[in-house]
N, C-alpha and C positions, 0 to 999 in steps of 0.2 A: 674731113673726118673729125670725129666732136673727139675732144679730152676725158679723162677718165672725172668722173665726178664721184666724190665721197659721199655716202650715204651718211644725213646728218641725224643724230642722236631718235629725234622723233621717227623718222627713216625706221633705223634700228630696230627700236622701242615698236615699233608696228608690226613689223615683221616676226619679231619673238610675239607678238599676241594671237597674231593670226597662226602661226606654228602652232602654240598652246592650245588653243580653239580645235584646229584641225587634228590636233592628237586626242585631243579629249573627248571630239566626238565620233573619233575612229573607236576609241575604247568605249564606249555607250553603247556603240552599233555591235561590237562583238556579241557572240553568242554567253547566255549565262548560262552554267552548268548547272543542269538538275541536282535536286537531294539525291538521286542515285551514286552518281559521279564524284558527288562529296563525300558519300559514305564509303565508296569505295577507293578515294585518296585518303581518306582518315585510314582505312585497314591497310594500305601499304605502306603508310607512313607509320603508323604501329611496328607494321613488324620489319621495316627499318629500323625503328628503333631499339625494336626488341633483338633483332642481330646483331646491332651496333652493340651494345652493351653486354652479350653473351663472349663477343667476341673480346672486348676491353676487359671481362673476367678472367678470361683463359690468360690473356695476356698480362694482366693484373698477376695470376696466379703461376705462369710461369716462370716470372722475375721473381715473386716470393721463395719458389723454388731454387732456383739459380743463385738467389741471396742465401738461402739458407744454408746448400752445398758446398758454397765456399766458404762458411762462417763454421761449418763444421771442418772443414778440410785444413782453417787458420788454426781452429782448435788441439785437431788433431797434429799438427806442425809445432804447435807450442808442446803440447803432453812431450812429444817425441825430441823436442829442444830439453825441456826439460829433464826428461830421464837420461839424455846425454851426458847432462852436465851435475848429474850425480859426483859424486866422488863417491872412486873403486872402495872396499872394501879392502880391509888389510886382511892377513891370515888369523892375525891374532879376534879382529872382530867376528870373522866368519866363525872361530874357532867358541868362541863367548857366546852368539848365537846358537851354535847347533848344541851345544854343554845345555844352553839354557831352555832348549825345547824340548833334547832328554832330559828333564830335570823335571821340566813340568808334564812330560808323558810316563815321570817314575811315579808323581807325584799323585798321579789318577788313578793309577790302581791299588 
């Protein structure tokens, strides 16, 4: 029984040419696609694209949404932090207010 023997560089190098060759004229031999075939890849690849991008709208426009709910929702949490931390009115203010609004409703007539 013979030893295994290493394929030497030229070996190699032949073998990847004939490969090459033999794929390249398996691709020559295939069929070419008429202008029908093309027209009608161009129109499904259109309106791939045109769903892809209707779709990346919606999507675009429901984060916009989402962003804006909670930016309103932080707003609404500060207004409502804020009117918390009012300081009460005392009697004597409430009392200076309501003086000063009959005063300015004596004053209108």
């Amino acid at each position: 029984m013979k030893g295994y023997k290493a394929p030497s560089f030229q070996d190699r190098a032949a073998a990847s040419l004939q490969a090459k060759e033999k794929a390249l004229a398996k691709l020559k031999a295939a069929p070419q696609p008429d202008a029908a075939e093309l027209a009608e890849r161009g129109v499904r690849r259109a309106e791939r694209e045109a769903a892809a991008s209707a779709k990346a709208a919606l999507a675009r426009q429901a984060r916009d949404d989402k962003q804006r709910l909670a930016e309103e929702k932080r707003a609404a949490a500060k207004a409502d932090k804020m009117k918390a931390e009012q300081p009460k009115r005392t009697e004597a203010e409430l009392k200076a207010a309501r003086d000063a609004r009959y005063a300015a409703r004596k004053s209108r007539k």
